[in-house]
C-alpha positions in Angstrom: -19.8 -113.0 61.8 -19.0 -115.4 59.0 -16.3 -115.2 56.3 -15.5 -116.9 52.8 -16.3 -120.3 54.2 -19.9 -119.4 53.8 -19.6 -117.0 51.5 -18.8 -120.0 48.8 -21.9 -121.2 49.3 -25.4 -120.8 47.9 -27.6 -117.9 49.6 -30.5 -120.6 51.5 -27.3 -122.3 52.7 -25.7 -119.7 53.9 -29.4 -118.4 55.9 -30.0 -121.9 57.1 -26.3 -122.0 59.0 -26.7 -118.4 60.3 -30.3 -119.2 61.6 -28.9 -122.2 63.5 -26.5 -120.0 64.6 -29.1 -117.4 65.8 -31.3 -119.7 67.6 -28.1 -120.7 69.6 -27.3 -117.4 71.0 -31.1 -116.3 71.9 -31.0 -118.4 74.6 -26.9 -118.1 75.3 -27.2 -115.6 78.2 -25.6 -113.3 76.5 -26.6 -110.0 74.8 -27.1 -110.7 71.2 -29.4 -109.1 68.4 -30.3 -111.1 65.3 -28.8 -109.3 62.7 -25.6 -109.8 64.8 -25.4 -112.6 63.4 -24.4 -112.3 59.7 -22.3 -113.0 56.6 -19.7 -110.0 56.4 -17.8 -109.4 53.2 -14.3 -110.1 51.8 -13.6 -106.1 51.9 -15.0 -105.9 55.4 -13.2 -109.2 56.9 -9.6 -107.5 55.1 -10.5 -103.9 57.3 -11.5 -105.4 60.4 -7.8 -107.1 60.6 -5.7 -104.0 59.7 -7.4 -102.1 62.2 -6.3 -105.1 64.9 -3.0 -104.8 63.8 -2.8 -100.6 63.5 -3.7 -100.9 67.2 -2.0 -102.9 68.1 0.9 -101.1 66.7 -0.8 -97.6 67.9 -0.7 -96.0 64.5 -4.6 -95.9 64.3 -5.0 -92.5 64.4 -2.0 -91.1 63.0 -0.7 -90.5 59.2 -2.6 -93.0 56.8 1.4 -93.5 55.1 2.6 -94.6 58.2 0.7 -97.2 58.9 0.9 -101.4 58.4 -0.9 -103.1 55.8 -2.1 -106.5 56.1 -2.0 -109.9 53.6 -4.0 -112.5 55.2 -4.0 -116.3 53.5 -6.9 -118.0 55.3 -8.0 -121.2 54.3 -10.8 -120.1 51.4 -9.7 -116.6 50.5 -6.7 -114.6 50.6 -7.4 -110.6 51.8 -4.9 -107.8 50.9 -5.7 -104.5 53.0 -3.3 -101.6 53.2 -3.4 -97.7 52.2 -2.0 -97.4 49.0 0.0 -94.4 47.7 -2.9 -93.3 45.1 -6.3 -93.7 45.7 -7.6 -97.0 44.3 -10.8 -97.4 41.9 -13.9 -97.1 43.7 -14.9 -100.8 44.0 -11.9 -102.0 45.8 -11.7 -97.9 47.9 -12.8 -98.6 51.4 -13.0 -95.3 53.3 -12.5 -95.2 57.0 -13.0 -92.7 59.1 -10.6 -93.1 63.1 -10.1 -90.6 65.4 -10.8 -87.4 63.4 -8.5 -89.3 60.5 -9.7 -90.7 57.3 -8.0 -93.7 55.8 -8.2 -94.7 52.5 -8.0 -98.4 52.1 -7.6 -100.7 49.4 -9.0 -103.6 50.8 -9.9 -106.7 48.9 -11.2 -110.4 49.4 -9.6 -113.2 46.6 -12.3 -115.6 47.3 -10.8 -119.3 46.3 -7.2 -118.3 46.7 -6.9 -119.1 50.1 -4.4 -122.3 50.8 -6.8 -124.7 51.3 -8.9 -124.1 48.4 -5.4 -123.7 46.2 -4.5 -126.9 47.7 -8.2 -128.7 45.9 -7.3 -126.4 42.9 -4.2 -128.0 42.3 -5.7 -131.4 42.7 -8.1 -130.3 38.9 -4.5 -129.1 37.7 -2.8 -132.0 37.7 -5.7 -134.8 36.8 -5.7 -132.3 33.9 -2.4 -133.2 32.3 -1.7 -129.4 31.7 1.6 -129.6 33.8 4.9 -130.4 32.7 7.4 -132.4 34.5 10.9 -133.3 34.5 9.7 -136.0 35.9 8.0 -138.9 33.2 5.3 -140.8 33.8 6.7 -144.9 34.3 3.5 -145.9 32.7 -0.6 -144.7 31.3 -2.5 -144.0 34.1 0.2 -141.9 36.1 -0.2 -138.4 36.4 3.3 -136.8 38.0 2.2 -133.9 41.0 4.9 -131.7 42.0 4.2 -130.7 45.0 3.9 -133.1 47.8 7.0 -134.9 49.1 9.0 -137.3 47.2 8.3 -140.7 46.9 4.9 -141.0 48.0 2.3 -142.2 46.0 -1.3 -141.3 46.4 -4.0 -143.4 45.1 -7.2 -142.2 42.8 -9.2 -142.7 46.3 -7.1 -141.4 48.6 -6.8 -138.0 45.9 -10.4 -138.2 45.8 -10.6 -138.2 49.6 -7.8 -135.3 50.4 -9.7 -132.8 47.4 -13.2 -134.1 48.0 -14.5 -130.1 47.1 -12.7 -130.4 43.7 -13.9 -133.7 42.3 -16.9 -132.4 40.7 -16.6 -131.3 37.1 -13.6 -133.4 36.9 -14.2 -136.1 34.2 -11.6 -138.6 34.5 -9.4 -139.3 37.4 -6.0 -141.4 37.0 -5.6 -144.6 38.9 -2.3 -143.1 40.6 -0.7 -139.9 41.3 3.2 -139.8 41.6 4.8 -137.0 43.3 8.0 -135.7 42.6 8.8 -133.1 45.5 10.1 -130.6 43.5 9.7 -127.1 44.4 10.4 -125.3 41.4 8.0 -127.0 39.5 5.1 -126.9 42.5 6.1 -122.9 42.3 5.2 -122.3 38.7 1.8 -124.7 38.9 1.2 -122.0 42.2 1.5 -119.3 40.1 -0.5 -121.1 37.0 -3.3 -121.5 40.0 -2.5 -117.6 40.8 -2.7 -116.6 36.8 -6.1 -118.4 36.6 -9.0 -115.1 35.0 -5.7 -113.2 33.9 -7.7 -113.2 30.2 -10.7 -111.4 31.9 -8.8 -108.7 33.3 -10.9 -105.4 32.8 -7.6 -103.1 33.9 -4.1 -102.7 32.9 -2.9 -105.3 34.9 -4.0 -107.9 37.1 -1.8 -109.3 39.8 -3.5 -112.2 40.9 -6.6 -113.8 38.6 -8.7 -110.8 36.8 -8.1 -108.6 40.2 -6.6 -105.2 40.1 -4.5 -105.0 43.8 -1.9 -101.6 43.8 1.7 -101.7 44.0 2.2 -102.8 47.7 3.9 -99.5 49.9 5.1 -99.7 53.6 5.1 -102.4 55.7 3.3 -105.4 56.1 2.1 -108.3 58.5 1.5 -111.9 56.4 -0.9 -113.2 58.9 -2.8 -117.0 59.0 -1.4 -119.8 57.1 1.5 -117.3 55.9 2.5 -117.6 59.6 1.9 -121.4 60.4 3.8 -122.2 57.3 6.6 -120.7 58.6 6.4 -121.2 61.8 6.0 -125.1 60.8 9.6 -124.4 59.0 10.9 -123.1 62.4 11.8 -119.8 60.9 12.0 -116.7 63.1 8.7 -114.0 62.0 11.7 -111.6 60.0 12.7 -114.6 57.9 12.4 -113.7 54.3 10.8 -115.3 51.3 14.6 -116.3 50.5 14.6 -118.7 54.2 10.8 -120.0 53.0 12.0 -121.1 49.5 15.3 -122.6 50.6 13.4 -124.4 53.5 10.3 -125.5 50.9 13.0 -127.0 48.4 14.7 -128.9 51.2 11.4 -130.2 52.4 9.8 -131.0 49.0 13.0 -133.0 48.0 12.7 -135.1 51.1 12.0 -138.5 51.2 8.4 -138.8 52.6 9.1 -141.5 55.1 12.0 -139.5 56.5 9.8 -136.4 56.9 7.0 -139.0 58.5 10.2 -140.1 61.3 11.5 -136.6 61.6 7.8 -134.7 62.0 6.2 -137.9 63.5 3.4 -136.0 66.0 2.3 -133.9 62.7 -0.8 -135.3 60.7 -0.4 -137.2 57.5 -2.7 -134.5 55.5 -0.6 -132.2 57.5 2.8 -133.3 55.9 1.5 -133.9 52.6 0.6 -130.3 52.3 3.8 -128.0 53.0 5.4 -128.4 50.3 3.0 -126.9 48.3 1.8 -124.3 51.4 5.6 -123.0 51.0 5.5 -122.9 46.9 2.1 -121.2 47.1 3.5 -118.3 49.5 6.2 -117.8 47.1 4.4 -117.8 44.3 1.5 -115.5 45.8 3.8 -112.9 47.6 6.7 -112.8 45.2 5.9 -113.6 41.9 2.2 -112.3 41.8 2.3 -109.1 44.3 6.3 -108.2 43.6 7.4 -108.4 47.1 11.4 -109.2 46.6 12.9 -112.7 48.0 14.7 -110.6 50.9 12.1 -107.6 51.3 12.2 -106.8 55.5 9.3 -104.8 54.7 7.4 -108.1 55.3 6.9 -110.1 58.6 5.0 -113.4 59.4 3.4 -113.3 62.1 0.0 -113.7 64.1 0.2 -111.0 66.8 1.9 -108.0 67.8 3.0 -108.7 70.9 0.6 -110.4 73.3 -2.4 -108.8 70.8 -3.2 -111.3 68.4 -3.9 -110.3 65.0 -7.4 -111.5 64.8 -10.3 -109.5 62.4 -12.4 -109.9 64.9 -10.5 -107.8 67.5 -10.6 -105.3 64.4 -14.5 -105.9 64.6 -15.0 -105.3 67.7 -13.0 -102.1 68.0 -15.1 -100.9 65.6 -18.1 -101.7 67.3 -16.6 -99.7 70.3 -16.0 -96.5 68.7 -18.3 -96.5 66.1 -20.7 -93.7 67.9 -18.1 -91.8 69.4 -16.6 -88.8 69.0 -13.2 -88.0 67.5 -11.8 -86.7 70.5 -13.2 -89.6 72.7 -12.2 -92.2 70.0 -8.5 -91.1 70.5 -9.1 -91.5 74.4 -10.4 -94.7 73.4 -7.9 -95.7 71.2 -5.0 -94.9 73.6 -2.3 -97.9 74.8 -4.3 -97.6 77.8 -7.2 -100.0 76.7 -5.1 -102.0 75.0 -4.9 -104.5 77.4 -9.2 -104.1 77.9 -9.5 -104.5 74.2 -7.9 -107.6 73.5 -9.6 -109.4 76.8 -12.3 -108.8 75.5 -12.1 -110.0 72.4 -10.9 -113.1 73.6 -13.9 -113.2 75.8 -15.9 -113.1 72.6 -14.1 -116.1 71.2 -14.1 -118.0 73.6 -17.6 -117.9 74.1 -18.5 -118.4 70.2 -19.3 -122.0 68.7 -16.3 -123.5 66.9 -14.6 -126.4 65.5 -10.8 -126.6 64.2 -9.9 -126.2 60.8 -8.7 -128.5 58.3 -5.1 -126.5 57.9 -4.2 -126.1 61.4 -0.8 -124.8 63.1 1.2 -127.8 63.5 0.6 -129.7 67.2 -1.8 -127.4 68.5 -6.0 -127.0 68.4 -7.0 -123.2 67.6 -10.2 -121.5 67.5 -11.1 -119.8 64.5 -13.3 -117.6 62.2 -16.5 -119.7 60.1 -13.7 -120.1 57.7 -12.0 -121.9 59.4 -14.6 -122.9 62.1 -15.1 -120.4 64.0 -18.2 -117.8 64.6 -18.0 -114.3 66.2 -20.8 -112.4 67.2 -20.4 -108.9 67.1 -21.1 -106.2 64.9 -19.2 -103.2 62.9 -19.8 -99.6 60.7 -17.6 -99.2 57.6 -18.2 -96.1 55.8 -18.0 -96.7 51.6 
């Protein structure tokens, strides 16, 4: 399966990678069916994680109300999946039926708000001229950016290089980009970046661009770059968006050839990018869906556990139980098979293709989804 990494491009593209793909996995070994093999959708790639993580936490099954929701920030799309006190509209209600229990899910993909493609955003933001800093410009030419470290300077082909998807449509690039490394100012241009559609909201308010997304209620696991960040910040998974905002402003106020000494086996394009990754989460989980600065409601992490928190454990779950019935899907769904379920899954992974993704968890190589290199071949039934 495939997520927003192919689903921001055109439809032949999109066929073209997936038929590569297909051809691949005929002749794996393995058992595989062509339309196995697909493109699944923002909504889909949002449910398939909350059900890893309900399992993992054995609450699939149980009262809807008591159950975890899930805020993922992948690299091109951010999903929010949880059940919300009132039933949502009908184009973001996803209806699920577990165990003999139906769940009513809002779940919803924000295609080009995931970090890296905020991160290219940013880049047509400030070429722009449209943000304002403390900070003046020494002379014409200079644009000031907020939110990489201070005192390094960037160069028009070095920006041109590091936000290669956003150069087109941008007509004039300056010859030097000065950054200032200050938080507060990187948090407001994440939230400008957040604001972005606001005007073409259709309801009576939009949280993040021109989508409608519920009051958040009950828990919640901030999985994916959420988690790197600030595991990158060495902060414990209950930290609270208080610990990431006072570790962000102590990082974006650094001197950038201290934090190259101090975090020496980290990439360049690595360091360059936290101060903004740590703005962006604030800005996304605070300011846009109202989650408070010390909320313990909220918990970074990527597993529950030794289960990791993966949509495609969710997927294949789904693909498990999918013709069975209530009574044998509670069997199923027991701690029991916990330890069957996530072997397999990592069986699955392990045997897809993959590649590692440009935003990756500080010293380490991972495998991941199409969206961030990864491809998963399984399948799943989601009743709308």
């Amino acid at each position: 399966m495939a997520t927003a990494g192919l689903r921001r491009l055109d439809s032949n593209t999109q066929e073209r990678i997936m038929e590569s793909c297909r051809r691949v996995l005929r002749f794996s070994g393995f058992r595989f069916r062509d339309d196995w093999a697909s493109v699944i959708t923002g909504p889909d790639e949002g449910i398939f994680a909350w059900v890893a993580a309900n399992y993992a936490l054995g609450t699939l099954g149980g009262n809807p109300h008591k159950t975890t929701g899930i805020i993922e920030l992948g690299g091109a799309s951010a999903q929010v999946t949880f059940v919300p006190e009132k039933t949502p509209p009908p184009e973001f209600l996803q209806t699920l039926e577990l165990g003999g229990v139906t769940y009513e899910l809002y779940s919803h993909s924000l295609l080009h708000f995931g970090q890296e493609a905020a991160w290219d955003s940013l880049f047509e933001l400030v070429v722009s001229g449209d943000i304002k800093s403390s900070v003046p410009s020494v002379r014409k030419g200079i644009v000031i950016d907020p939110c990489t470290p201070r005192g390094y300077t960037m160069s028009s082909e070095e920006l041109v290089r590091l936000h290669a998807g956003s150069v087109n449509g941008v007509n004039v690039i300056p010859s030097t980009i000065l950054s200032a490394g200050n938080f507060s100012e990187c948090r407001n241009t994440a939230l400008a970046l957040l604001q972005k559609g606001q005007d073409e909201c259709l309801y009576e308010h939009c949280r993040i661009g021109s989508t409608f997304i519920p009051e958040l209620r009950g828990k919640f696991f901030a999985t994916e770059n959420f988690f790197y960040t600030s595991q990158f910040f060495g902060l414990v998974p209950k930290a609270s968006l208080s610990d990431l905002e006072k570790a962000g402003q102590h990082y974006c106020g650094e001197d950038w050839a201290q934090l190259q000494e101090k975090y020496h086996g980290v990439e360049k394009e690595d360091l360059l990018k936290y101060c903004f990754s740590s703005a962006y989460i604030v800005a996304l989980l605070n300011d846009s869906l109202g989650i408070s600065m010390n909320d313990e409601r909220i918990r970074f992490t990527n597993q529950v556990g030794t289960v990791p928190l993966d949509w495609a454990l969710g997927a294949f779950i789904l693909r498990t139980v999918e013709d069975l019935p209530p009574a044998e899907t509670v069997r199923i769904l027991g701690e029991d098979s916990l330890t069957r379920f996530s072997l397999a899954a990592v069986i699955l992974v392990g045997l897809a293709a993959c590649s590692v993704s440009r935003w990756k968890k500080p010293h380490l190589k991972t495998i991941y989804d199409l969206e961030k290199g990864r491809y998963i071949t399984t399948a799943a039934r989601i009743q709308r």
